[in-house]
C-alpha positions, -999 to 999 in steps of 0.1 A, spaced: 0 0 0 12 36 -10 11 64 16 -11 81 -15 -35 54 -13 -36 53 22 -41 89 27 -73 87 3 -83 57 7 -80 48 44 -76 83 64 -98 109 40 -127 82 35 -124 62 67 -107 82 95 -115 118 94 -152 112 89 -153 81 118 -129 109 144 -155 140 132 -181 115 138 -174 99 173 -144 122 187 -156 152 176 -141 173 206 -107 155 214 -90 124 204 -56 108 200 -48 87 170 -20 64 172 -4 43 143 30 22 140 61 34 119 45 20 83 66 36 54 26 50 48 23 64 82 56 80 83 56 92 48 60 133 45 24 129 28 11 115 49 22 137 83 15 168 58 -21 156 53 -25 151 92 -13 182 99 -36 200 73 -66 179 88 -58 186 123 -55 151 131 -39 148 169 -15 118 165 16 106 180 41 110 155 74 90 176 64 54 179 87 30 193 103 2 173 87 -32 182 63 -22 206 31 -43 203 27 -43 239 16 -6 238 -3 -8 208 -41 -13 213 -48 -19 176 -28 -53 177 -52 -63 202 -84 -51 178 -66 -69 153 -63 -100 175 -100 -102 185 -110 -97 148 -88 -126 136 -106 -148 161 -136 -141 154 -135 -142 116 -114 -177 126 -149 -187 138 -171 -177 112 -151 -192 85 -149 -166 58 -150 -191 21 -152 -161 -5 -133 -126 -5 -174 -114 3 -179 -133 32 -142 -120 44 -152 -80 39 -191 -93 55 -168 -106 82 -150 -79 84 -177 -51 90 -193 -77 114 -170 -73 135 -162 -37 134 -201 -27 139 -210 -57 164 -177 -63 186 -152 -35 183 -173 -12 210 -163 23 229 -162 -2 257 -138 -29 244 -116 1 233 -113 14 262 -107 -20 282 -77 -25 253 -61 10 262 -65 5 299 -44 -29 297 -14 -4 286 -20 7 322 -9 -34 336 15 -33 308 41 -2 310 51 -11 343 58 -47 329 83 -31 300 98 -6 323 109 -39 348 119 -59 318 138 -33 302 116 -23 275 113 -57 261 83 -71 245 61 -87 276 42 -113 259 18 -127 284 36 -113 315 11 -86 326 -18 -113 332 5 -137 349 13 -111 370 -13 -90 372 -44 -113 365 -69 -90 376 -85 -71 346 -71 -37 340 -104 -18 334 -107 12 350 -76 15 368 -50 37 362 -9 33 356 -3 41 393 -25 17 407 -1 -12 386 27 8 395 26 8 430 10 -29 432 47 -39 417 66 -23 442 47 -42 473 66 -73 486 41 -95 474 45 -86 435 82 -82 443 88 -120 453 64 -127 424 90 -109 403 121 -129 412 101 -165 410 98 -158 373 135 -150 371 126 -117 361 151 -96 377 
């Protein structure tokens, strides 16, 4: 994919009308270093649509990522349904953005950064993998980076720590 196709295809047909639409006041778009999304083009287009995005992402860093877990979910759904023809694939598709990708799931996926940052910062910025619910395997939703924070610093998360050889 091209940054120009991406920029009229994907963010001028998709994005700015969906952010207008649901995030009309405020919002914080977040995308990966793509070739597309770092392209001059493409941060000149932002700019000009005062699109308010994070434009330093760090290399290999799923674990802060939301989208990957979107992406997840909609892989495992569409698993399930069993998608035969390139139709049913793109039926799957906007199944599962209309019926399952909710305000609420999104915010449960970018409150598990919250159990997650703390995780890379003790293993050194490394990817976690399945760390943060081993560790944490309370859900994250509604509490903040502090609460995470300070629950790894008790002894109890501590000796946790250094059972999984983590430190």
């Amino acid at each position: 994919m091209t940054s120009a196709f991406y920029i009229n295809s994907i963010l001028a047909t998709g994005l700015i009308p969906f952010i207008n639409r649901v995030y009309p006041d405020t919002h914080r778009f977040q995308q990966d270093n793509d070739p597309k999304h770092t392209a001059n083009a493409t941060k000149d287009f932002m700019k000009q649509q005062n699109i308010n995005w994070w434009d330093v992402w760090p290399a290999e860093s799923p674990d802060f990522n939301p989208i990957e877990m979107v992406w997840s979910m909609m892989k495992s759904r569409l698993s399930k349904k069993e998608p035969r023809t390139k139709e049913d694939l793109i039926n799957g598709i906007k199944s599962v953005w209309r019926e399952d990708v909710t305000i609420n799931i999104c915010n449960n996926f970018i409150d598990h950064i919250y159990k997650v940052l703390p995780i890379a910062v003790l293993v050194d910025g490394r990817a976690t993998g399945d760390l943060p619910k081993k560790i944490f395997p309370e859900r994250s939703s509604g509490k903040s980076l502090k609460y995470f924070d300070d629950k790894l610093k008790t002894p109890e998360y501590q000796l946790k720590v250094v059972s999984m050889k983590l430190k």
